[in-house]
LUMGUKE-385214 format. One line per 10 residues: number of its first residue (from 1); for each residue y, x, z of C-alpha. Coordinates in pm, whole numbers, plus 32768, in hexadecimal, padded with zeros to 4 digits. Example, Ala and Ser with C-alpha at 12.3 -4.5 7.8 and 13.67 -1.06 7.14 Angstrom:
BEGIN
1> 7E3E 84CE 830C | 7F96 8557 82CA
***
This chain:
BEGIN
1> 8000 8000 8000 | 8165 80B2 7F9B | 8253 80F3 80D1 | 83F4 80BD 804D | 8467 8201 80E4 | 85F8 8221 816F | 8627 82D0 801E | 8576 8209 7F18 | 864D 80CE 7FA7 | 8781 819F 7F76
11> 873B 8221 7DF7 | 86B6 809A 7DBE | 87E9 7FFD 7E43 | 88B5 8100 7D73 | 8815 807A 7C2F | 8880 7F14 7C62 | 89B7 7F67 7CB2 | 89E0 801B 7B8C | 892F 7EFF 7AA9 | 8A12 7E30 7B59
21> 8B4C 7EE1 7B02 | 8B18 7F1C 7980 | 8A9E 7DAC 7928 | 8C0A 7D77 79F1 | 8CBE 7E61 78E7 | 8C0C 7DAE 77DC | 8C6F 7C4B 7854 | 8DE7 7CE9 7890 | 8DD4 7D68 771A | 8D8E 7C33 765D
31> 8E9F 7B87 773E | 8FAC 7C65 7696 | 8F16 7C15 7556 | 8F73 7AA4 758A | 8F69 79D1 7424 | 909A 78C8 73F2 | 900B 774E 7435 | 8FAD 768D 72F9 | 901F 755F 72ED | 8F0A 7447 7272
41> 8F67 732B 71EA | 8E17 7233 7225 | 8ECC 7137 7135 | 8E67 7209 7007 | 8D20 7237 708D | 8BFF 71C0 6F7C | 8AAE 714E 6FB2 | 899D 7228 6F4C | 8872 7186 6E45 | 8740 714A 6EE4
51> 8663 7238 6E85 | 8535 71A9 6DA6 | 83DF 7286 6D4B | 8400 732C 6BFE | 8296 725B 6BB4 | 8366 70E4 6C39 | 8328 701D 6D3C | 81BE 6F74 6D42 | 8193 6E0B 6D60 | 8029 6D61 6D86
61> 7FAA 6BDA 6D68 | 7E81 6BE5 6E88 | 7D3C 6C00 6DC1 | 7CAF 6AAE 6E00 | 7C90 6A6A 6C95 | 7BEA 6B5A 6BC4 | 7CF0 6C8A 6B2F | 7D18 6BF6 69B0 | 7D85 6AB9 6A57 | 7E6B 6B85 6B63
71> 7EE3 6C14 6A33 | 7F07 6AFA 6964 | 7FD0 6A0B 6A7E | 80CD 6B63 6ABC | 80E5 6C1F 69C3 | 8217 6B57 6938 | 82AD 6B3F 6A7E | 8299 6CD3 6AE6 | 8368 6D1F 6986 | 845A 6C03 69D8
81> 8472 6C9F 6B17 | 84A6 6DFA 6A7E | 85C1 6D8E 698C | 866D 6CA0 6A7C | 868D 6D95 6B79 | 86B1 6ECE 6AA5 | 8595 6F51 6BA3 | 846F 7010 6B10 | 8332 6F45 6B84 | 81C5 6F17 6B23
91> 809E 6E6A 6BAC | 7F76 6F01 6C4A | 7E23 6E64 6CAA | 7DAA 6E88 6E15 | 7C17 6E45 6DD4 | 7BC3 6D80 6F1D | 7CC3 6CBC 7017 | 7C93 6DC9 712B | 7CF4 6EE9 700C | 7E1A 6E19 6FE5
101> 7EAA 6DF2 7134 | 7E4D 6F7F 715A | 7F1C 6FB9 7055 | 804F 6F1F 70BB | 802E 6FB4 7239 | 8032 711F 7169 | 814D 70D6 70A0 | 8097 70AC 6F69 | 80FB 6F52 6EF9 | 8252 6EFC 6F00
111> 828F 6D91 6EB0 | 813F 6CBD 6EEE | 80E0 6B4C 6E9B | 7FE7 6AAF 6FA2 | 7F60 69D5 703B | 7FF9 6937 71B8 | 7EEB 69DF 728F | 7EE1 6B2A 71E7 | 804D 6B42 720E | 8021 6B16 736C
121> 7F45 6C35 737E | 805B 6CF5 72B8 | 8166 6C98 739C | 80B9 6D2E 74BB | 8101 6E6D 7413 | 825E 6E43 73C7 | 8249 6D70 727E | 830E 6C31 7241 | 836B 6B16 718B | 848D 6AF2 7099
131> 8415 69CA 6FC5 | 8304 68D7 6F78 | 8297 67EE 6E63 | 82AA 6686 6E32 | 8162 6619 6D95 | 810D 6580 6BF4 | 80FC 643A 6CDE | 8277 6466 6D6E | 81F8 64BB 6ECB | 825B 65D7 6F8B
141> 8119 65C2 7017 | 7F83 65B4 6FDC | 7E3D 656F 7060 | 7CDA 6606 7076 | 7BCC 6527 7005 | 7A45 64DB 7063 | 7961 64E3 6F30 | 77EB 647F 6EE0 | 7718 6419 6DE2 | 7767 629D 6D7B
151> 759C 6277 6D61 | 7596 6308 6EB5 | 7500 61D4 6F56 | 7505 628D 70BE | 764D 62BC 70BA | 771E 6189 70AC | 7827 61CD 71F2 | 7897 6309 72AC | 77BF 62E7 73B1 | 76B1 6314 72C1
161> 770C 643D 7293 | 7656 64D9 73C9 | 7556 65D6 738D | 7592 6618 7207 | 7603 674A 715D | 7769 6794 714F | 7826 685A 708E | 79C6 688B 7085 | 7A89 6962 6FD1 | 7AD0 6A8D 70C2
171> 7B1C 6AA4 7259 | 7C89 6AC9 71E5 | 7CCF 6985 7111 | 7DA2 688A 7175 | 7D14 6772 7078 | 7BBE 67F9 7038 | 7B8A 6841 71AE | 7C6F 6810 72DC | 7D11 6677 7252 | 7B9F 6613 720B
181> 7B17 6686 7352 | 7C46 65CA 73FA | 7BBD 6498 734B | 7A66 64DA 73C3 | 7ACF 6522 7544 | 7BAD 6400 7541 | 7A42 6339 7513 | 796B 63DC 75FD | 78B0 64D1 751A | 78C5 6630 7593
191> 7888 6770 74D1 | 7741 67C0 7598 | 76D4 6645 7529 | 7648 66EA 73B7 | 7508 6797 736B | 75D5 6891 72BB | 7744 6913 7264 | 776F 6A06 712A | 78B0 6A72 705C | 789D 6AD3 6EE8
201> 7875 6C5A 6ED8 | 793F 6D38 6DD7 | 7A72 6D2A 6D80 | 7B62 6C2C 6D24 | 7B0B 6ACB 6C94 | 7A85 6A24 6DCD | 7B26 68E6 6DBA | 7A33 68C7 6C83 | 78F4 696E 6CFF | 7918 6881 6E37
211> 78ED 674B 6D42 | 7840 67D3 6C54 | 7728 681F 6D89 | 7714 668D 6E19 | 7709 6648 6C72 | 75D2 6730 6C55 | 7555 66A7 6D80 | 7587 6801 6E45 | 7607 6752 6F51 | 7630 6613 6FC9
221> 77AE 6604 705B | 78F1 6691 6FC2 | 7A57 66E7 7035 | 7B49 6706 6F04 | 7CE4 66BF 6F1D | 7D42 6584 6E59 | 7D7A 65BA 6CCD | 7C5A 66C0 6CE1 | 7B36 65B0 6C22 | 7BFA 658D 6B01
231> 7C3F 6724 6AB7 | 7AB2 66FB 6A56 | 7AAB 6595 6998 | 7AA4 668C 686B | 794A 674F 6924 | 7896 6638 697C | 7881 64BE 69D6 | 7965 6475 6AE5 | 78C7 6333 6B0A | 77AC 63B6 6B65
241> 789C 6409 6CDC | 7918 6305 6DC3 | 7A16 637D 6EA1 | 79B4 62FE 6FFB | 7AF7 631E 70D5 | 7C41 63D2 70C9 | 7D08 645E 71C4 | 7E78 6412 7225 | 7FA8 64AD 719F | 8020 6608 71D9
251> 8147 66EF 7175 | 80E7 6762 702F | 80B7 68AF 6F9B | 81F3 69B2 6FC9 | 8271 6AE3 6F4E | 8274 6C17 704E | 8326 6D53 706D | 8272 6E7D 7131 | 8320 6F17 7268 | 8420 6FF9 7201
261> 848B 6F3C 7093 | 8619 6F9E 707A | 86A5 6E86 70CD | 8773 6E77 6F82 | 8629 6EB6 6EC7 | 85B4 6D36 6F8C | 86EF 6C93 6F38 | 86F9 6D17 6D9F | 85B2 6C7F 6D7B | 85E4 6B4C 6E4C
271> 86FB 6AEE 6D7B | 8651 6B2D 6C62 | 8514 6A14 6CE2 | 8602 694D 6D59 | 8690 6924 6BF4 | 8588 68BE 6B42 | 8589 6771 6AB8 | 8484 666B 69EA | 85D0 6608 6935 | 8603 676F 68A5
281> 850B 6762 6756 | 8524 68CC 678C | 8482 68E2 6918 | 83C6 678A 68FD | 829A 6861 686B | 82BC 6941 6976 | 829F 684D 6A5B | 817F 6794 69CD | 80BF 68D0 69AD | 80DB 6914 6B08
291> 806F 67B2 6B71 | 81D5 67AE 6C38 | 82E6 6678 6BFE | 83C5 6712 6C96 | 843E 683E 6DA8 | 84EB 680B 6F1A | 855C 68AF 6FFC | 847E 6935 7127 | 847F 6987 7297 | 8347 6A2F 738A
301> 838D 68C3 7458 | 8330 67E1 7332 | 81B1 685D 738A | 818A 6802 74E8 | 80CD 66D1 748D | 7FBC 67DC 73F9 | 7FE1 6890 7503 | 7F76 67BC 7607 | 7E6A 6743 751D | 7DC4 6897 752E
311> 7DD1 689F 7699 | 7D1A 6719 76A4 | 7C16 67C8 75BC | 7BDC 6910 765D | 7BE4 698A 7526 | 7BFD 6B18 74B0 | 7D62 6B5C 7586 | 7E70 6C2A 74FF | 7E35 6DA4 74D3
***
């Protein structure tokens, strides 16, 4: 163990003092050096641009169709976007739900369309709402719907339902999954009450796999959102369904903006939504492509109603 002698203290006492007096001469030498004040005049002050990725920003419709019909339904409304805004952007495909919601918590999707309960996932992270659509029926709001096969003869009622295959479109759909099981709760069947619960695998296109599986008799239950039965009367014979119940109302599909958006980036393309018009023969294809009347404005609060849905279910909480 080293012992401070008298004369160690001494020299080390010596060498602070020292330190101590230069970083004085050095503080006493940029005083003389002293700079005349600039004045600043804040009034000609000027906002700097956002900056935007040399790539663009990313925007993504959540996969719940397959990608040529994600594609299809946006592709108009991404270049309108683009030109109306003067903002570089271009779609990308998440493969699964989950991919998508990943995606947006790492920055990787800019601007995404989705459904109510994924966005509350997303706005657990930081995403939020900016806008949402008013549906081909003039609603601002949609419903999840019950299907089986119109020959099934054991399955006239909801109740029937009990111990039969199920399938839904994915843990994280709001009409394919969480407004259907609402329905069901609401008359006393429980999740545990069938033999089996599967979602379609793969990516993309599960709205259709779901009804194209109680068609081929793969299973014996469906969960689709309303409008889904007649994207296949072109596939097969949608007679051949019989849609059993449908849930109530929710808020309707929105537009999202990941955690960190510049704000000015949000407003530039809300404007542009917000703009776009059936009686404009230039943006009523647009629209129709997109399966959208119309665009409003949005708030987090609007999806409460979802919210405490999700909670009555138990369903898959936000992440």
């Amino acid at each position: 163990m080293a012992v401070s002698t008298p004369t160690s203290v001494t020299r080390s006492a010596a060498r602070c003092a020292a330190t101590l007096l230069a970083l004085a001469c050095l503080f006493l030498a940029g005083c003389k050096d002293q700079e005349t004040a600039l004045k600043v005049d804040f009034d000609k002050r000027r906002e700097l641009s956002h900056h935007v990725p040399q790539e663009g920003l990313t925007y993504a419709y959540l996969p719940q169709y397959s990608h040529p019909i994600s594609y299809a339904r946006h592709h108009q409304l991404v270049a309108y976007l683009s030109k109306a805004t003067g903002l570089p952007i271009r779609q990308v495909f998440p493969a699964t739900f989950d991919e998508h919601i990943a995606m947006v918590r790492r920055g990787e999707i800019d601007i995404s369309y989705v459904n109510p309960f994924v966005f509350l996932k997303m706005a657990s992270n930081g995403a939020f709402a900016f806008a949402r659509v008013i549906e081909p029926s003039g609603s601002p709001e949609f419903r999840g719907e019950i299907i089986v096969r119109a020959n099934n003869p054991s399955i006239k009622t909801l109740q029937d339902c009990r111990g039969k295959r199920l399938i839904a479109v994915d843990p994280s759909s709001a009409g394919g999954f969480l407004f259907p099981m609402g329905l069901f709760l609401d008359n006393g069947v429980k999740m545990s009450d069938f033999s089996e619960v599967t979602f379609p695998p793969g990516p993309g296109g599960k709205q259709e796999k779901v009804v194209l599986a109680v068609h081929a008799g793969l299973s014996d239950v469906g969960m689709v959102r309303d409008g889904t039965l007649k994207l296949l009367a072109n596939r097969i014979d949608i007679s051949t369904i019989s849609v059993l119940g449908a849930s109530q109302a929710y808020p309707g599909w929105l537009f999202v903006a990941r955690q960190g958006l510049p704000p000015d980036v949000v407003q530039s393309i809300s404007k542009a939504l917000l703009a776009l018009s059936m009686d404009d023969p230039g943006q009523a294809p647009i629209l129709e492509a997109a399966h959208i009347q119309a665009v409003i404005p949005a708030r987090n609060e609007d999806y409460d109603p979802v919210r405490e849905l999700v909670a009555r279910v138990g369903a898959d909480s936000p992440q």
